[in-house]
C-alpha positions in Angstrom: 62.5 -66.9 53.4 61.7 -63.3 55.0 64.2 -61.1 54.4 64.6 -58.5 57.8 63.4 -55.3 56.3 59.6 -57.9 56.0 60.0 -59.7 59.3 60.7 -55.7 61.0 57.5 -54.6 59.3 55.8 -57.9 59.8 56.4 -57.3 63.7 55.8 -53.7 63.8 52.4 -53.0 61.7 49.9 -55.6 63.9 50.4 -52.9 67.2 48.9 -50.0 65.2 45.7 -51.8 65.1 46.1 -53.5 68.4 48.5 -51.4 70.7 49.6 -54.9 72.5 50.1 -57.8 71.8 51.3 -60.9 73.5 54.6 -63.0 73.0 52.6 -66.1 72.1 50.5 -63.7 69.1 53.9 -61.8 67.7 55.6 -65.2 67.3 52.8 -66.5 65.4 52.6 -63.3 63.2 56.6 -62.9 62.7 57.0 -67.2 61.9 60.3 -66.8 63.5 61.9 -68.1 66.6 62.1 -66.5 69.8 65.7 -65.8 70.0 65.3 -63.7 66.6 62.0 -62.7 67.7 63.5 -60.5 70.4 66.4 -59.6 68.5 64.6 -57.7 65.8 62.4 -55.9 68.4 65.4 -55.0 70.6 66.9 -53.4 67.4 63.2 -51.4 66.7 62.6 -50.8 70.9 59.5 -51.9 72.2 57.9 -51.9 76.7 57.1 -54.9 78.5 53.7 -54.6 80.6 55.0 -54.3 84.3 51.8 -56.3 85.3 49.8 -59.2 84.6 52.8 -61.6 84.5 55.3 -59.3 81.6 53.2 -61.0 79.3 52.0 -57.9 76.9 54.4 -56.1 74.3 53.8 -52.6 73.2 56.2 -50.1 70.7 57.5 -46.2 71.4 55.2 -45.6 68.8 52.1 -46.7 70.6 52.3 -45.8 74.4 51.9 -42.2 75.3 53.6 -42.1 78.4 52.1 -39.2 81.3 54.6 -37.2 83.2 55.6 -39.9 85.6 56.6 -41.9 82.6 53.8 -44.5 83.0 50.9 -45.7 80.2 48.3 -47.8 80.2 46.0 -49.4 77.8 42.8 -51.5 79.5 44.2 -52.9 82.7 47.7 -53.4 81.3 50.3 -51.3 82.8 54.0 -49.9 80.7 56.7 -47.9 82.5 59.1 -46.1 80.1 61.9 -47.5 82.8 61.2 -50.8 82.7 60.1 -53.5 85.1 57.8 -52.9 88.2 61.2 -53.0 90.4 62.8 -50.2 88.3 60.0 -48.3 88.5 59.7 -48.4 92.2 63.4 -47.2 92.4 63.2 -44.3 89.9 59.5 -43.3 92.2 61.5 -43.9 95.2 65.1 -42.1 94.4 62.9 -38.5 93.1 60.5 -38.5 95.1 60.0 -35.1 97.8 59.8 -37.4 100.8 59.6 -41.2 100.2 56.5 -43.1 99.3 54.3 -45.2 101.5 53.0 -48.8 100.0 49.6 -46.9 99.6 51.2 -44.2 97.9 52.4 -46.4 95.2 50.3 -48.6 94.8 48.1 -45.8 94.0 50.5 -44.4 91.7 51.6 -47.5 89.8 48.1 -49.3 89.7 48.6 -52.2 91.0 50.0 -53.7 95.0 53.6 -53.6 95.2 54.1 -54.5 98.7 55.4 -57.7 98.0 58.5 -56.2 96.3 59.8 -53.4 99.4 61.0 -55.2 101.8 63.3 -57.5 99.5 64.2 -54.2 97.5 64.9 -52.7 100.9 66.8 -55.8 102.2 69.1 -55.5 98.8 70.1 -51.9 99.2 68.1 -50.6 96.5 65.8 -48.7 98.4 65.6 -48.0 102.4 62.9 -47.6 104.8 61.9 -45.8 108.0 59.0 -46.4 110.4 56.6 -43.3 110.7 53.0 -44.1 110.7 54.1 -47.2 109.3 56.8 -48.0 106.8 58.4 -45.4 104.4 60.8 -45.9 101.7 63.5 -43.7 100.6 66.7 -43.3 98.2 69.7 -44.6 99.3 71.5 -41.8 98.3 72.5 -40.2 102.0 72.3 -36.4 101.4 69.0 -36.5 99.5 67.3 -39.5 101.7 68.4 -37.1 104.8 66.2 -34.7 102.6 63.2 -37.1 102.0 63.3 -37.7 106.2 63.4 -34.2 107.0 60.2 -33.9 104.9 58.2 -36.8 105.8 59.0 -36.0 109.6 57.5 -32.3 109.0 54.6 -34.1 107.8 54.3 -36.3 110.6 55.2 -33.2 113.0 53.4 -33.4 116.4 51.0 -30.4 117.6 53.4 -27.3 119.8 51.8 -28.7 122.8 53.1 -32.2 122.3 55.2 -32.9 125.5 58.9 -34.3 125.7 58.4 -37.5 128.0 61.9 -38.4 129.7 62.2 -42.2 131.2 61.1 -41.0 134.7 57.6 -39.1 133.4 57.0 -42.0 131.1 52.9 -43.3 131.9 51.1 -46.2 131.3 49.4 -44.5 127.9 52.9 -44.1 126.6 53.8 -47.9 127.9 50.6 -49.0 126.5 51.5 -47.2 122.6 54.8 -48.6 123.0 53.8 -52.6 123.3 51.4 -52.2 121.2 53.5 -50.7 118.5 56.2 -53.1 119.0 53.5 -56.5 119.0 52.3 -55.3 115.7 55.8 -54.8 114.5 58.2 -57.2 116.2 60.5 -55.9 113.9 60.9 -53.1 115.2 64.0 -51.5 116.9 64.2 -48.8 119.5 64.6 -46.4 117.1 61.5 -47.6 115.3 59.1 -47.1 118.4 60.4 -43.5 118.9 59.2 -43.0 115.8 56.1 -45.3 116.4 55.1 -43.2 119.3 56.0 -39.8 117.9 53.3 -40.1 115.4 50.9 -40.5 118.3 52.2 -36.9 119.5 54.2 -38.2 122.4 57.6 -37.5 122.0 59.8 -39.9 124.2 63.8 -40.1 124.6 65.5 -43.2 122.9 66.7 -43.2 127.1 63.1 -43.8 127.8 62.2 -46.5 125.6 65.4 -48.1 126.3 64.7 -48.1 130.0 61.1 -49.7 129.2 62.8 -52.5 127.3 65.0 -53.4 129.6 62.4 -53.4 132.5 60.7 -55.5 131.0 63.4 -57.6 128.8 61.9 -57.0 125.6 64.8 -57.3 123.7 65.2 -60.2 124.9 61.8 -61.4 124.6 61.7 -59.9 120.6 64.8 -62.4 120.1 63.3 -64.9 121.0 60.2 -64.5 119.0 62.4 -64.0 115.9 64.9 -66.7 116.3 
């Protein structure tokens, strides 16, 4: 019978020559069962890959993690803070000013878009419509922060125009269904914001008044009950 001191080294000395290895190869290499199998590597410290299905195992030893706390070797993807969802938070809670999908999945290497909206939904993260969705901490005074900077990015030209619900054109009509048809999510909020990054900066009066002229409202219930 392997005595631990063997099974630790038994476990440890195949990732020097192969930097990952798969749950399926460690169990055939250690003899053991899985239960002890994780055991003796949560006593050493080891990464799951945050891609390709958590199926790849690496050691502190191995993965030379960058500044953002990421490494990969080949097409397989570790995060010195664990799963993909983790990640996304610890991205999203420091960033400067939020993160667009693009921006992460850039940054993380592989599409995460599946995972916003339900981390958004949960309260982990939140999200604001600029040109299109943003996510942001939760915490309020630094996510006030991370708004103020994304909306200084998204700042219109000096010689964008207020447009109060009287002065409000077809153009400005015309940005506004359009917005809301791609997003029927959206609330009136959202197509202030929509608009805004088109350089026409309208009153939540405005849009209101264009919603109810029209029954929108009631119209985007009905498409979403």
């Amino acid at each position: 019978m392997r005595t631990f001191t063997f099974l630790v080294d038994d476990l440890i000395a195949p990732f020097f020559e192969k930097k990952v290895l798969t749950k399926a190869e460690l169990l055939d290499i250690s003899g053991c069962s899985n239960m002890t199998l994780f055991r003796r590597l949560s006593e050493h410290g080891y990464f799951t890959s945050y891609n390709l299905n958590s199926r790849y195992y690496t050691i502190p030893e191995i993965a030379r993690f960058d500044n953002n706390g990421l490494w990969h070797y080949r097409q397989i993807r570790f995060s010195k803070y664990g799963t993909l969802k983790a990640t996304i938070q610890h991205f999203v809670d420091r960033s400067e000013m939020g993160y667009s999908v693009n921006e992460l999945n850039r940054m993380l290497g592989v599409r995460v878009s599946s995972l916003l909206l339900p981390l958004s939904n949960k309260g982990v993260i939140t999200r604001e419509y600029f040109n299109g969705w943003y996510y942001f901490t939760t915490d309020p005074v630094q996510r006030e922060q991370q708004i103020e900077r994304r909306h200084v990015r998204f700042a219109p030209s000096k010689t964008a125009k207020v447009i109060l619900p009287q002065e409000l054109d077809d153009k400005s009509k015309i940005e506004a269904l359009v917005g809301l048809v791609k997003n029927p999510e959206f609330e009136l909020k959202d197509v202030c914001s929509y608009l805004k990054t088109r350089g026409i900066i309208v009153t939540l009066t405005a849009v209101k008044e264009l919603f109810d002229r029209y029954d929108l409202l009631k119209k985007k219930d009905v498409r979403n009950s």
